[in-house]
N, C-alpha and C positions, 0 to 999 in steps of 0.2 A: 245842582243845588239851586232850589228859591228860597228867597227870603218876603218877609211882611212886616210893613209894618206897626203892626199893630192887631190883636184877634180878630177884629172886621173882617179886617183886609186877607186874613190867611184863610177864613171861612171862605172868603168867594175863589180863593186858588183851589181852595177845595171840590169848590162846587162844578169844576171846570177839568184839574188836572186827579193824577193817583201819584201817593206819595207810600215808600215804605215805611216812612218812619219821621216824624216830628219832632222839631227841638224847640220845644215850646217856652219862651221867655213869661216869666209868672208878672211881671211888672212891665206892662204895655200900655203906651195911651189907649183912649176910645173903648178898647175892649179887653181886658188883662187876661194873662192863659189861662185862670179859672175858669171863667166861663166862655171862653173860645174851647177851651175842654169840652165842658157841659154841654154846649151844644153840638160840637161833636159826636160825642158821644151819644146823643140823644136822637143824631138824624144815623147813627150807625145803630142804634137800636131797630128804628123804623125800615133800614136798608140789610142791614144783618152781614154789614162789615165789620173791621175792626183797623185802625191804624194806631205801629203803637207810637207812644205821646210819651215824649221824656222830658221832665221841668226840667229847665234852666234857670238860676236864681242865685242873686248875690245872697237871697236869707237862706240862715242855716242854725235858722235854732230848730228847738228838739220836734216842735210840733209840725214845723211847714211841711218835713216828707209823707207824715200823716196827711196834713191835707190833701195833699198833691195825689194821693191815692185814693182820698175818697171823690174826688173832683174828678177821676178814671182815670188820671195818668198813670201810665207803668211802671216809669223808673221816675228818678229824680239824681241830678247834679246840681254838686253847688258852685258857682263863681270862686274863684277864676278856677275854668274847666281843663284840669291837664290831658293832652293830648293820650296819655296811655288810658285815664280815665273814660273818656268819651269811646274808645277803642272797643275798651271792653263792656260796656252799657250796648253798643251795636254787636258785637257779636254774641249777647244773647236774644238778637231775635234773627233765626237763619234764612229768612227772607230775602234778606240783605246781604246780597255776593253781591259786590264789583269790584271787577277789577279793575285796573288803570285804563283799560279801552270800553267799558261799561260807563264809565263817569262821566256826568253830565259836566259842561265845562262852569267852572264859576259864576255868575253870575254878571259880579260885582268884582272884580280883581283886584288887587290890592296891586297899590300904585308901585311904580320901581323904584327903587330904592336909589335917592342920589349920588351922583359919582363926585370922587375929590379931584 
């Protein structure tokens, strides 16, 4: 798993790394997931790949998953993302097997939890 902070910053992992699948936050500094999409999608026009791209977004009124679809994202989740949810958004693209010895290790780990 990487993360970015911000669409800049995930364009140039792109331009470097291969990812199965994006969880693209719609409210980013510097470059918001719209157009970290947009231009996605637009050098995968020129290259004739595809990676799919699933908003992440605390909005959730009626129109954002329309945008989010015409901006070429494929799926969309809304804030806060429950873990069965995110589940099943990933196993509609079968690209995406791993198992627990497939998995890249975290990145960023979340710290341990204090002892009493």
């Amino acid at each position: 798993m990487h993360t970015a902070q911000h669409g800049a910053e995930a364009l140039d992992r792109l331009a470097v790394m291969e990812f199965a699948l994006l969880l693209m936050d719609l409210q980013m500094p510097v470059m918001d997931g719209y157009e970290a999409t947009r231009q996605i999608r637009a050098g995968e026009h020129a290259s004739g790949g595809h990676v799919p791209i699933v908003a992440i977004t605390a909005e959730a009124l009626k129109d954002d998953r329309e945008r989010c679809l015409v901006a070429g994202m494929d799926n969309y989740l809304s804030k806060p993302v429950e873990p069965d949810q995110l589940l099943r958004v990933v196993e509609l693209y079968p690209s995406i097997c791993l198992t627990t010895s497939d998995a890249a290790p975290i990145e960023h780990p979340l710290p341990d939890a204090p002892s009493n």
